[in-house]
C-alpha positions, 0 to 999 in steps of 0.5 A, spaced: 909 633 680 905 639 681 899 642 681 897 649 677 891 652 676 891 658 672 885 662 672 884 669 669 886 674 676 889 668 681 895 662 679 895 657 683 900 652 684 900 646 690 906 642 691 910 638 696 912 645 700 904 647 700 899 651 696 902 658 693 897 663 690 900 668 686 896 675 684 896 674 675 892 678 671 891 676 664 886 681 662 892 685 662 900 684 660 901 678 664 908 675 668 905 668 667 911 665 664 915 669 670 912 666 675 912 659 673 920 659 672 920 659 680 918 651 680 923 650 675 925 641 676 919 637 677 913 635 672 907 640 672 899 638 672 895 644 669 888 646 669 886 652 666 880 658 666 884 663 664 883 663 657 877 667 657 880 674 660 879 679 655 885 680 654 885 675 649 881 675 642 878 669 643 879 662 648 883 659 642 888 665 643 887 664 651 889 656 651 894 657 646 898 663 650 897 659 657 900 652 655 906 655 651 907 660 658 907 654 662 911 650 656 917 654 658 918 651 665 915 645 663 915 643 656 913 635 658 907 638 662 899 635 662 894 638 661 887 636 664 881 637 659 873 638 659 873 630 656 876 628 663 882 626 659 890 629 660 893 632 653 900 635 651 898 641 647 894 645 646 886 643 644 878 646 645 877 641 650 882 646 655 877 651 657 875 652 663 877 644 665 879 647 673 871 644 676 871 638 672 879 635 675 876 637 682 870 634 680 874 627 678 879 628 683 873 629 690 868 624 686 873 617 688 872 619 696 865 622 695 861 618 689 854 620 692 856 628 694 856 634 690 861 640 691 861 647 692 867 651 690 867 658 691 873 662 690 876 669 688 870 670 682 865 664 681 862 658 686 862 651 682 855 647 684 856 640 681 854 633 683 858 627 682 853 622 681 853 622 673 860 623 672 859 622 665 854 627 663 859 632 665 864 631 661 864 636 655 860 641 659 863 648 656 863 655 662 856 657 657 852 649 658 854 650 666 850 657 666 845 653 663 843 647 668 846 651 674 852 648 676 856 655 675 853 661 678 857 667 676 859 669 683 865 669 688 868 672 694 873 677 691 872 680 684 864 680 685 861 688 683 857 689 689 852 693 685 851 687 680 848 683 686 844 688 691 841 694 688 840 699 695 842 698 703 838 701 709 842 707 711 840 711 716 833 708 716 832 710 709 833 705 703 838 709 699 839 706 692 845 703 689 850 706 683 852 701 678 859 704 678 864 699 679 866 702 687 867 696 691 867 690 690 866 683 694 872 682 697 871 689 700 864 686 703 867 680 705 873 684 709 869 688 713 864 683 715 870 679 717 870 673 712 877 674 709 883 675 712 887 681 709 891 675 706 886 672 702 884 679 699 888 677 693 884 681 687 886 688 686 881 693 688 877 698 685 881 704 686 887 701 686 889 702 693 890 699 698 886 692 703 884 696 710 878 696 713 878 703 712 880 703 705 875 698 704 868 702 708 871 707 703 870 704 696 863 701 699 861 708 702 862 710 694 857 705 692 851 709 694 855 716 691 859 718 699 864 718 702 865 715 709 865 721 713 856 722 711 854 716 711 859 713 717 861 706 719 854 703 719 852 706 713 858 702 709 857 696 713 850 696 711 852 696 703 856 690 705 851 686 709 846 688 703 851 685 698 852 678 702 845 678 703 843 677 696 849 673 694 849 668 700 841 667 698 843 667 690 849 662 691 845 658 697 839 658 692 843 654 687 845 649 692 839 647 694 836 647 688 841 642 684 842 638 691 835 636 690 834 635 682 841 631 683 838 627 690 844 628 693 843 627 700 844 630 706 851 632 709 854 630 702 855 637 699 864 638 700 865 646 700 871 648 698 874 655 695 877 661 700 869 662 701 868 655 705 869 658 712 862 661 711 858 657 706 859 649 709 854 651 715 850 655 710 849 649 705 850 643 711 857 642 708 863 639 710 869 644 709 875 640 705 880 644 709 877 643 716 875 637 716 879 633 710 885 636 710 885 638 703 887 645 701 880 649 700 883 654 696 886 651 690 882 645 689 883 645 682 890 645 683 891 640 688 886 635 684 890 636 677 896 633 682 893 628 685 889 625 678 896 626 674 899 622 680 895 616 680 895 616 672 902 615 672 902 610 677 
């Protein structure tokens, strides 16, 4: 059995050789199929969150194309909805199903927790206790109580969060242009390693901390050779700022409306390093073992594995 979690920019795949993390765009023509047909000879579980991508008219259309691309390798594949149940074809209750199998699978070990899963573009912020309410929560629902803050490590527009950075003793506004992104942020101030910068860049060049001061310099309207190093680290520092007080915010408020106790929130995503100490968490790949960044993925494996047993 394998795990695959197909999102819009990222596929995810855990099995027994590990995790595999795939760069798949389906905003634009996608090698979804292509890939697949790599892990050809076992039994698939699948979450997806793709079917939102633009590329696609509507989720329908979304949900529809993912599971017949993963029915050309896998046509006995299941797939895990928003209703906590596995199905065979497609059906609404696909959309967006990836938190709710990490939810399913980490609520078993932590009954009382609640999960902060921070990847490539949205932090998930969902306590385990009431398992039942969450079942049938659409993406919209989720904004609404909190759960999903819109957010993440790599595809973030840094002009979406912070508005202006301290450059030269001056405090210098933002342009709104998409220059830079968070996954340039997070690689100059050493979050993320080059091989964790999965997303495309802005500009279509390449990952290098000279490449990513860059496109940070472009958000206030420079180059790098006006505005210095400094004056680009200041840009990214500003975004992380905002966007550690925003998703950090969110923790403590659904923590303390859900009375989840102290020490009993799980981080996972690439973006756990940096959160667990933030939110007084535990690190799934650190401290358990789990692969942090492909939560959903490992999760839809393990909860299709004991179903079948």
């Amino acid at each position: 059995m394998i795990g695959i979690d197909v999102g819009g920019a990222n596929l995810k795949i855990v099995d027994e050789d590990g995790v595999h993390i795939h760069y798949c765009p389906l905003w634009r023509e996608s090698n979804l199929a292509e890939i697949l047909a790599e892990y050809r000879g076992t039994d698939a579980a699948v979450v997806m969150s793709g079917e939102l991508a633009d590329g696609f008219f509507n989720k329908t259309e979304g949900i529809a194309y993912i599971v017949r691309a993963v029915q050309q390798t896998f046509p006995d594949a299941i797939f895990y909805g928003t209703d906590g149940e596995f199905h065979t074809s497609a059906c609404p209750e696909l959309a967006a199903a990836n938190w709710l199998a990490s939810v399913d699978c980490l609520r078993r070990t932590y009954p009382d927790g609640m999960m902060l899963d921070i990847g490539s573009t949205t932090a998930d912020i969902v306590p385990f206790a009431k398992f039942e309410e969450l079942r049938g929560l659409t993406d919209t629902l989720r904004l609404q109580r909190g759960y999903l803050v819109y957010t993440g490590m790599l595809r973030t527009p840094v002009a979406t969060l912070a508005n202006s950075a301290v450059i030269d003793g001056v405090a210098t506004p933002f342009s709104t242009e998409y220059f830079a992104c968070s996954g340039d942020a997070h690689y100059v101030l050493g979050h993320i390693t080059d091989a964790e910068y999965t997303a495309a860049t802005p500009d279509g060049k390449e990952v290098s901390r000279e490449a990513c001061l860059r496109r940070l310099a472009r958000t206030v309207c420079a180059d790098l050779e006006e505005i210095g190093d400094a004056g680009a680290v200041a840009v990214a520092q500003a975004f992380w700022d905002a966007q550690k007080t925003l998703v950090c915010d969110a923790v403590a408020k659904t923590a303390v409306t859900a009375a989840v106790a102290s020490g009993s929130i799980i981080v996972g995503g690439i973006g756990s390093p940096v959160f667990s100490p933030l939110v007084g968490g535990t690190d799934l790949t650190a401290a358990v073992g789990i692969p942090s960044d492909a939560l959903p993925a490992f999760a839809v494996k393990e909860l299709a594995e004991t179903r079948v047993q």
